[in-house]
ROSE-4610 file (N, C-alpha, C; in Angstrom, 1 decimal, always signed):
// ROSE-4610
residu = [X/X/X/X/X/X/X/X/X/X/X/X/X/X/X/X/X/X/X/X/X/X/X/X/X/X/X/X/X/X/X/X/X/X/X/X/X/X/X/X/X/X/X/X/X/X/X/X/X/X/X/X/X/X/X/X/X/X/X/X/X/X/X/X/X/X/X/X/X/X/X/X/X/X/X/X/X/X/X/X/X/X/X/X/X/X/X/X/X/X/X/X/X/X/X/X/X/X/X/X/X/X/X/X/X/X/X/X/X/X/X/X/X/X/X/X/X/X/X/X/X/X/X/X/X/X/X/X/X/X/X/X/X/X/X/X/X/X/X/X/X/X/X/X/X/X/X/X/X/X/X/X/X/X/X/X/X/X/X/X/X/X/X/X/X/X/X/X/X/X/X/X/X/X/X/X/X/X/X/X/X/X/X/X/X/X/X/X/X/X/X/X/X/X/X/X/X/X/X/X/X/X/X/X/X/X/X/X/X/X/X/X/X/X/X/X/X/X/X/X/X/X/X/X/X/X/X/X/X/X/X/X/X/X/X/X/X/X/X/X/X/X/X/X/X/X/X/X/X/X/X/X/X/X/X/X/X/X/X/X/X/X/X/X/X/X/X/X/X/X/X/X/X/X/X/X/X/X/X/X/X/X/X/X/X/X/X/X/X/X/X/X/X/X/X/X/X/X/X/X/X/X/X/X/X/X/X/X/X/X/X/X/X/X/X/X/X/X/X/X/X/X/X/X/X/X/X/X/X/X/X/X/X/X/X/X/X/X/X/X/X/X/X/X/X/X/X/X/X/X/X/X/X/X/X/X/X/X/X/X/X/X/X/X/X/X/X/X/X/X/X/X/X/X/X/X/X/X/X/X/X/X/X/X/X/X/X/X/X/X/X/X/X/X/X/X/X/X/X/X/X/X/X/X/X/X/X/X/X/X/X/X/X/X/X/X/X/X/X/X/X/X/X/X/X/X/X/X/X/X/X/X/X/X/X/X/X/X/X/X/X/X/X/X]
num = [1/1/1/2/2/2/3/3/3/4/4/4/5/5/5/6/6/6/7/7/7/8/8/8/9/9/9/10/10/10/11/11/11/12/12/12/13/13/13/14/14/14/15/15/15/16/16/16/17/17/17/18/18/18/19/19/19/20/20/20/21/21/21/22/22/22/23/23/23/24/24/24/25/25/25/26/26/26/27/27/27/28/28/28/29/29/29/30/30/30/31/31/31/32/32/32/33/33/33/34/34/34/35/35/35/36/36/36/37/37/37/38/38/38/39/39/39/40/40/40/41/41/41/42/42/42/43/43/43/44/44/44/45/45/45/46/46/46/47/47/47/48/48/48/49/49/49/50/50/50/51/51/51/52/52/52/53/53/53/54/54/54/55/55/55/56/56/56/57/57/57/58/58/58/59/59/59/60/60/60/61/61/61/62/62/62/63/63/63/64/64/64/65/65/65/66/66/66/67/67/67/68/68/68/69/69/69/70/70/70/71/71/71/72/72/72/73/73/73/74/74/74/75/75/75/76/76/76/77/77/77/78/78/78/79/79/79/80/80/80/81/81/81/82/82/82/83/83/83/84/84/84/85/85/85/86/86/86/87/87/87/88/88/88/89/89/89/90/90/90/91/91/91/92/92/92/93/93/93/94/94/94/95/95/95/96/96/96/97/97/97/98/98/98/99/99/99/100/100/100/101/101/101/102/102/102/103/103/103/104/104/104/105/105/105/106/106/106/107/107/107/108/108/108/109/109/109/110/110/110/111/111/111/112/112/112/113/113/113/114/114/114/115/115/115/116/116/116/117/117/117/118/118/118/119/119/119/120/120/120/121/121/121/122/122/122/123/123/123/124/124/124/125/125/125/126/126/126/127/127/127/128/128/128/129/129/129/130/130/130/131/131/131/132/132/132/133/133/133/134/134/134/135/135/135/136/136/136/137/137/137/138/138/138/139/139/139/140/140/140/141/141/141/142/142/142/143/143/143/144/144/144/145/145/145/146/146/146/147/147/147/148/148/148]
x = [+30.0/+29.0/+28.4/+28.6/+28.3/+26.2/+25.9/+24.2/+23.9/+23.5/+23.2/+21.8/+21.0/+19.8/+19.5/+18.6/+18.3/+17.8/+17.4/+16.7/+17.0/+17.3/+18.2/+17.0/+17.0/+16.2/+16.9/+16.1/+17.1/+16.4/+16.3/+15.6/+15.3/+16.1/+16.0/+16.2/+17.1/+16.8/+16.4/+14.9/+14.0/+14.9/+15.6/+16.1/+17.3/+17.2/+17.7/+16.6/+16.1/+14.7/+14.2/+13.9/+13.8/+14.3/+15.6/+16.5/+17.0/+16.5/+16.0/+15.5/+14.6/+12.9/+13.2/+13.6/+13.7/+14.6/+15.3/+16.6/+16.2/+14.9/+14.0/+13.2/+12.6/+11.5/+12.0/+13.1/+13.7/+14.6/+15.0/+15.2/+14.1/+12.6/+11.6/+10.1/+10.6/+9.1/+8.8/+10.1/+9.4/+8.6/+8.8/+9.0/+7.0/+7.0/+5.6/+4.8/+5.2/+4.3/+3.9/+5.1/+4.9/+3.1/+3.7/+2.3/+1.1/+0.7/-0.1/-0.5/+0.5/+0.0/-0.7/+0.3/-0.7/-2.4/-2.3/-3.8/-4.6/-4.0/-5.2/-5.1/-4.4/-4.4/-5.6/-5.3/-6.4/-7.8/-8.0/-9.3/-9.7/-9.1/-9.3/-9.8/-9.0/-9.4/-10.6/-11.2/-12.3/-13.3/-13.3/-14.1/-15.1/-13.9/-14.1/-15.2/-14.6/-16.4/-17.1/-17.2/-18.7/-18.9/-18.4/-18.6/-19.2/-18.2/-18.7/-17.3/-17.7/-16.4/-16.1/-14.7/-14.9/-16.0/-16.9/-17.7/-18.9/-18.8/-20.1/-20.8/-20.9/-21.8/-21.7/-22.8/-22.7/-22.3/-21.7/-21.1/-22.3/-22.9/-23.6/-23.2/-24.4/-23.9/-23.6/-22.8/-22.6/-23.2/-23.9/-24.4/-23.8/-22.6/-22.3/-22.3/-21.9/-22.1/-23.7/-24.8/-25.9/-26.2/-26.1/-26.4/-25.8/-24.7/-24.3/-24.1/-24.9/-24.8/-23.3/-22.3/-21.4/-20.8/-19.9/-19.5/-19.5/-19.4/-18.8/-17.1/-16.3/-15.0/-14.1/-14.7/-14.2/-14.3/-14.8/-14.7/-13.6/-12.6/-11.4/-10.5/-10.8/-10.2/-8.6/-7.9/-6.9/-7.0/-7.8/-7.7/-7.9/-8.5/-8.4/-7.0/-6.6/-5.3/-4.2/-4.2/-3.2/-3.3/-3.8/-3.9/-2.4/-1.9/-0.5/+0.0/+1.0/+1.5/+2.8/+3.3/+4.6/+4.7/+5.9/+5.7/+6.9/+7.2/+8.3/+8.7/+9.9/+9.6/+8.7/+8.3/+7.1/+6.0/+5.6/+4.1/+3.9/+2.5/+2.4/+1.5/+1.6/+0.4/+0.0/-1.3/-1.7/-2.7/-2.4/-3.0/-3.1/-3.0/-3.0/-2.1/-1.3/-0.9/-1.6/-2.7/-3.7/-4.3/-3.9/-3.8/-6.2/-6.4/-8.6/-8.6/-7.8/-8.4/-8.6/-8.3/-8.7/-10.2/-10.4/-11.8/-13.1/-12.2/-13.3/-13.3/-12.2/-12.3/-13.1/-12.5/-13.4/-14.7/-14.8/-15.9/-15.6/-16.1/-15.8/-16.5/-15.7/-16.3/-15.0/-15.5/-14.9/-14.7/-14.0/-14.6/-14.1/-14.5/-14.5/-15.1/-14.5/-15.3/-15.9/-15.4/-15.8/-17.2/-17.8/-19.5/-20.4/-19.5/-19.6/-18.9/-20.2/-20.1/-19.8/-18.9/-18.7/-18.8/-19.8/-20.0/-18.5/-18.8/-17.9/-17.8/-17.1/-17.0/-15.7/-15.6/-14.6/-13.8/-12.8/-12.4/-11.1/-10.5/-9.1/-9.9/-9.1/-9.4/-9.4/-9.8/-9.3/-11.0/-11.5/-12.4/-13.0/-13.6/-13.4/-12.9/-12.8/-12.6/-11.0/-10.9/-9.3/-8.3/-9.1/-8.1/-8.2/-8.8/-9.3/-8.0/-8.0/-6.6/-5.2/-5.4/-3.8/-3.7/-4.9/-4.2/-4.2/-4.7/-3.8/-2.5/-2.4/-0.8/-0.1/-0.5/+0.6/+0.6/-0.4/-0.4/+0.5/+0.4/+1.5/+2.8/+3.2/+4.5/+5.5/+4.2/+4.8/+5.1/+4.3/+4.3/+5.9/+5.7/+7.2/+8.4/+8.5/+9.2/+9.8/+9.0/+9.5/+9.9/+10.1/+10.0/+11.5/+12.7/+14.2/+14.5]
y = [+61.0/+61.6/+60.6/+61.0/+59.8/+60.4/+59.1/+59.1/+59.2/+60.3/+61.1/+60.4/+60.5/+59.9/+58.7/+57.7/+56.6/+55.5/+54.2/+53.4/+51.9/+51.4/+49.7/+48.9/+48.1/+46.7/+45.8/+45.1/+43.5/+42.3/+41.6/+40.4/+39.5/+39.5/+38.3/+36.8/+36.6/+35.6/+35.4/+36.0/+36.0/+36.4/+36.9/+37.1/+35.9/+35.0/+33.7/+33.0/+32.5/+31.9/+31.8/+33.3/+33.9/+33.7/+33.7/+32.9/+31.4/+30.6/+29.4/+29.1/+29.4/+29.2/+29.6/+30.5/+30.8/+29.6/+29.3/+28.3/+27.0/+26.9/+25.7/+25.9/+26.8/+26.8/+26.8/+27.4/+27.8/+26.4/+25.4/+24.1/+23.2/+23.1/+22.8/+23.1/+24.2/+24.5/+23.6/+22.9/+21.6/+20.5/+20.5/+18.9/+19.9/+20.9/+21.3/+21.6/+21.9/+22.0/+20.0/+19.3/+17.8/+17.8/+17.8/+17.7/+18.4/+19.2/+20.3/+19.3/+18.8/+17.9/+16.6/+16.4/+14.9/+14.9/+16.3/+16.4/+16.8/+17.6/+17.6/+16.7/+15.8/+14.7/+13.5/+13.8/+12.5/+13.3/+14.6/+14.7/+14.9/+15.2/+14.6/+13.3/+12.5/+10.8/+10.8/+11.5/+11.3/+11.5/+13.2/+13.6/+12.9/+11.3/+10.7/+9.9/+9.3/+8.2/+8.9/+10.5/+11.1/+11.8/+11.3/+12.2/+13.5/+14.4/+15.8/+16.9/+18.0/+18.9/+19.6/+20.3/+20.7/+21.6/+22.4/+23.0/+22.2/+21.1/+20.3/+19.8/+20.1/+20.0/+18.9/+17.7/+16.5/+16.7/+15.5/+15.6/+15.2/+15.4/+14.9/+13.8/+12.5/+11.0/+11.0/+9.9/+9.4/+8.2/+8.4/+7.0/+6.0/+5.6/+4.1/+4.0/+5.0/+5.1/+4.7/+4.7/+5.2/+3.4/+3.1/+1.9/+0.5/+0.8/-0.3/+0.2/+1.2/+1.4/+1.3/+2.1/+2.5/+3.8/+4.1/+5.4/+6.4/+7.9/+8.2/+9.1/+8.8/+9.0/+7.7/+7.0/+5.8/+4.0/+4.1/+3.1/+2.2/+2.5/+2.2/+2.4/+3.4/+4.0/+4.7/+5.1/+5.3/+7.0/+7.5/+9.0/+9.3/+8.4/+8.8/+8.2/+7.0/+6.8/+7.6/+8.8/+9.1/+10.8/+10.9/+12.4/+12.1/+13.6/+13.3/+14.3/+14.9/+16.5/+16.7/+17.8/+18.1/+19.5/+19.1/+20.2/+21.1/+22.6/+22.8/+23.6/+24.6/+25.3/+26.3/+26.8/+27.7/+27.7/+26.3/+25.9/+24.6/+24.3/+22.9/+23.0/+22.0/+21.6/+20.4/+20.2/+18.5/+18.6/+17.5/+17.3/+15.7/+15.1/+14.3/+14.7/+13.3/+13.6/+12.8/+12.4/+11.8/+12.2/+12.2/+13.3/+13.3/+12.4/+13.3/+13.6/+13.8/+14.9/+15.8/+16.9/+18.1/+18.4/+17.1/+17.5/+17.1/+15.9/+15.7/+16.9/+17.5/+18.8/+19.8/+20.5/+21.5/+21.6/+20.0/+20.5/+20.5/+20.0/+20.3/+18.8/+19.8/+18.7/+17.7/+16.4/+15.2/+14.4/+13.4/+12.1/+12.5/+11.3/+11.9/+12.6/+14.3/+15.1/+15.8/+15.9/+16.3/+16.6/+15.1/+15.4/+15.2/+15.1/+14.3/+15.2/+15.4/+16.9/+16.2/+16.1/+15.8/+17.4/+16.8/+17.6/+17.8/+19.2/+19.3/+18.7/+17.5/+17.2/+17.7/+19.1/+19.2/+18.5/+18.2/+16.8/+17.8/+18.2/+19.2/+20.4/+21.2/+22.0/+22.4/+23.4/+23.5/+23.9/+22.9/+22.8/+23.8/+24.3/+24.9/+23.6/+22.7/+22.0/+21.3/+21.8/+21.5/+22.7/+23.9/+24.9/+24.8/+24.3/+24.0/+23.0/+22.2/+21.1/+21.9/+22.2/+23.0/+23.8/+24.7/+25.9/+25.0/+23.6/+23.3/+22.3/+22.0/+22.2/+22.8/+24.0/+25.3/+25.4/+25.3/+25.3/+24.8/+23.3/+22.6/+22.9/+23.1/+23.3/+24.3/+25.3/+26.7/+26.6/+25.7/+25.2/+24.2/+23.5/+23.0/+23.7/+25.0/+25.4/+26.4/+26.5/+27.3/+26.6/+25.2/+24.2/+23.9/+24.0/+23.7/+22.1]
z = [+81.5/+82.3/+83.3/+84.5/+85.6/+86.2/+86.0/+86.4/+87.5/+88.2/+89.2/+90.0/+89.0/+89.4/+88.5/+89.4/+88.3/+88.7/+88.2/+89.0/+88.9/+90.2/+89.8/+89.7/+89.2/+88.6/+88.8/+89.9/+90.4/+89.2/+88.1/+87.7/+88.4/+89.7/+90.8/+89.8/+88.8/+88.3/+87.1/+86.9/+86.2/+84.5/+84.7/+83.3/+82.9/+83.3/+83.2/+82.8/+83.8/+83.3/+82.1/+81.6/+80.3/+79.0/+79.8/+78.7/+78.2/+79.2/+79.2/+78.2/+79.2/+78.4/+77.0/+76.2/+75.1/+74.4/+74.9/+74.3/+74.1/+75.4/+75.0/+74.0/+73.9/+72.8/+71.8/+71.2/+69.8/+69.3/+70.2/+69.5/+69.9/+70.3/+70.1/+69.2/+68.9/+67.9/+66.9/+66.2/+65.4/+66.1/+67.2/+68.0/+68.6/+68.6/+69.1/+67.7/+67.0/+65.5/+64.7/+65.1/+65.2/+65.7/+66.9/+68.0/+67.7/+66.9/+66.3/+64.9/+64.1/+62.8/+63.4/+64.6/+64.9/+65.4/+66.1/+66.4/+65.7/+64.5/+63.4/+62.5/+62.1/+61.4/+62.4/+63.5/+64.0/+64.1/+64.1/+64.0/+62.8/+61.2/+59.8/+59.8/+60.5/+60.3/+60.6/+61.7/+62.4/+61.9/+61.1/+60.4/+59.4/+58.8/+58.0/+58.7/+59.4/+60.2/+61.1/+60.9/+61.1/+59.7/+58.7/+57.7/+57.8/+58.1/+58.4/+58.3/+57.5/+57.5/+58.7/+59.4/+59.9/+61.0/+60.1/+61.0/+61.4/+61.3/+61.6/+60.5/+59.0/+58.1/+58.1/+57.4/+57.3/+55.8/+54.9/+53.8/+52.8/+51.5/+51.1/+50.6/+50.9/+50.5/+49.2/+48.8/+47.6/+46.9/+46.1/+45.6/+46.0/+45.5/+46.2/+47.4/+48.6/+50.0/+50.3/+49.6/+49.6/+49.2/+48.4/+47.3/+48.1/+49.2/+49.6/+51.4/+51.8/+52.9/+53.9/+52.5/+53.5/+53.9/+54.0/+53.9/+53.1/+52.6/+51.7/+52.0/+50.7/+50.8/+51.6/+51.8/+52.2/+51.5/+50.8/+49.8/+50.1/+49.7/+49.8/+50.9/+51.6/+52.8/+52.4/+51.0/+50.3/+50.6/+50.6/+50.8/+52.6/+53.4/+54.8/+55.1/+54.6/+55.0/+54.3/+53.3/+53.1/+53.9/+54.7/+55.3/+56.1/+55.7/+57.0/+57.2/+57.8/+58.0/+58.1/+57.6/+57.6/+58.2/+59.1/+59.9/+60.0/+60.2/+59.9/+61.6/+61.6/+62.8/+63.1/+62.3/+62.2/+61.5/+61.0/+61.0/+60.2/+60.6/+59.9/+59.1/+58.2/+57.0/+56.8/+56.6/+56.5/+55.4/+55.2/+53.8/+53.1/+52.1/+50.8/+50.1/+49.4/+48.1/+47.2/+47.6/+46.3/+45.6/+44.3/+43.5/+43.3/+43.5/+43.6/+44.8/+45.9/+47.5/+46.9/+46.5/+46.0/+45.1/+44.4/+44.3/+45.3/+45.8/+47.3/+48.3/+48.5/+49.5/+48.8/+47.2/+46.8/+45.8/+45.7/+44.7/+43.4/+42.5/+41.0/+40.0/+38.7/+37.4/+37.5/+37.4/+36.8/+35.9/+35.8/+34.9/+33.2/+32.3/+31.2/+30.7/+30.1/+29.5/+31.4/+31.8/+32.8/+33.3/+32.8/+32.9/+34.3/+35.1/+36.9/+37.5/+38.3/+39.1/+40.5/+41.7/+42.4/+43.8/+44.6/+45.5/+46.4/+47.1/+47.9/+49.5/+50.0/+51.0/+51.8/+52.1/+53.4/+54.3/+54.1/+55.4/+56.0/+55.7/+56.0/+56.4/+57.6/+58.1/+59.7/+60.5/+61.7/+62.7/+63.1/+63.9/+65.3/+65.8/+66.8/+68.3/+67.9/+69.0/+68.9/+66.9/+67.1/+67.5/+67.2/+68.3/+69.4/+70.3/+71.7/+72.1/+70.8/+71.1/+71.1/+69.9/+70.0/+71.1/+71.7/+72.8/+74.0/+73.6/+75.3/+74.8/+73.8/+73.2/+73.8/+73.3/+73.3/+74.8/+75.0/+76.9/+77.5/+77.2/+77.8/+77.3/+75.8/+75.8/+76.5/+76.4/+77.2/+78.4/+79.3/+80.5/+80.8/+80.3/+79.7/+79.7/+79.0/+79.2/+79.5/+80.6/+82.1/+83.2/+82.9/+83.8/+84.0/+85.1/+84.7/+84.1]
């Protein structure tokens, strides 16, 4: 059956482009999710010498922080230096593998007999000023790759 009526569509190109751009992005997504762990891994670090969780809270002190006027969560600096991120093609995670981050992030009983209640100090997490980072990430990468 031959089409009598109907309507041509030039891409002018544009459907190359398209397809580019896609062939860039799809062996790049790790290499842009990379870039996404490094920026929230440096504003974790950071969180640490303003002692504050992502939304701004300040962390409550810790006696020894308190007793020797230095930081808290940083004593040793063993839990800010082990933050790091793995990233895959379709998303990243950062985190600790020390095995007390998890009660520094959520809070809980510790110690022997678990008689030491350790407040919750937030350090992981996504900032409003670290999405601000990533969407100009993504900005740039997208920008990137429309680019021949």
């Amino acid at each position: 059956m031959a089409v009598k009526n109907g309507v041509s569509l030039s891409w002018g190109g544009f459907d190359k482009v398209v397809g580019k751009a896609s062939a860039k992005f799809g062996d790049s997504k790790k290499a842009l999710m990379a870039s996404v762990g490094e920026a929230l891994v440096s504003s974790t670090i950071k969180r640490f010498d303003a002692e504050e969780s992502p939304d701004g809270q300040k962390w409550q002190s810790s006696k020894r922080a308190a007793a020797e006027s230095g930081k808290t969560l940083t004593d040793t600096a063993r839990l800010r230096k082990s933050i790091d991120y793995a990233a895959t093609g379709s998303k990243v995670m950062v985190g600790s593998n020390v095995v007390y981050a998890r009660i520094h992030q959520m809070g809980g009983k510790a110690g022997k007999g678990h008689k030491l209640t350790i407040p919750a100090r937030p350090y992981l997490g996504v900032s409003k000023d670290d999405m601000e980072e990533v969407k100009a990430i993504l900005a740039e990468f997208l920008a990137g790759t429309f680019t021949p």
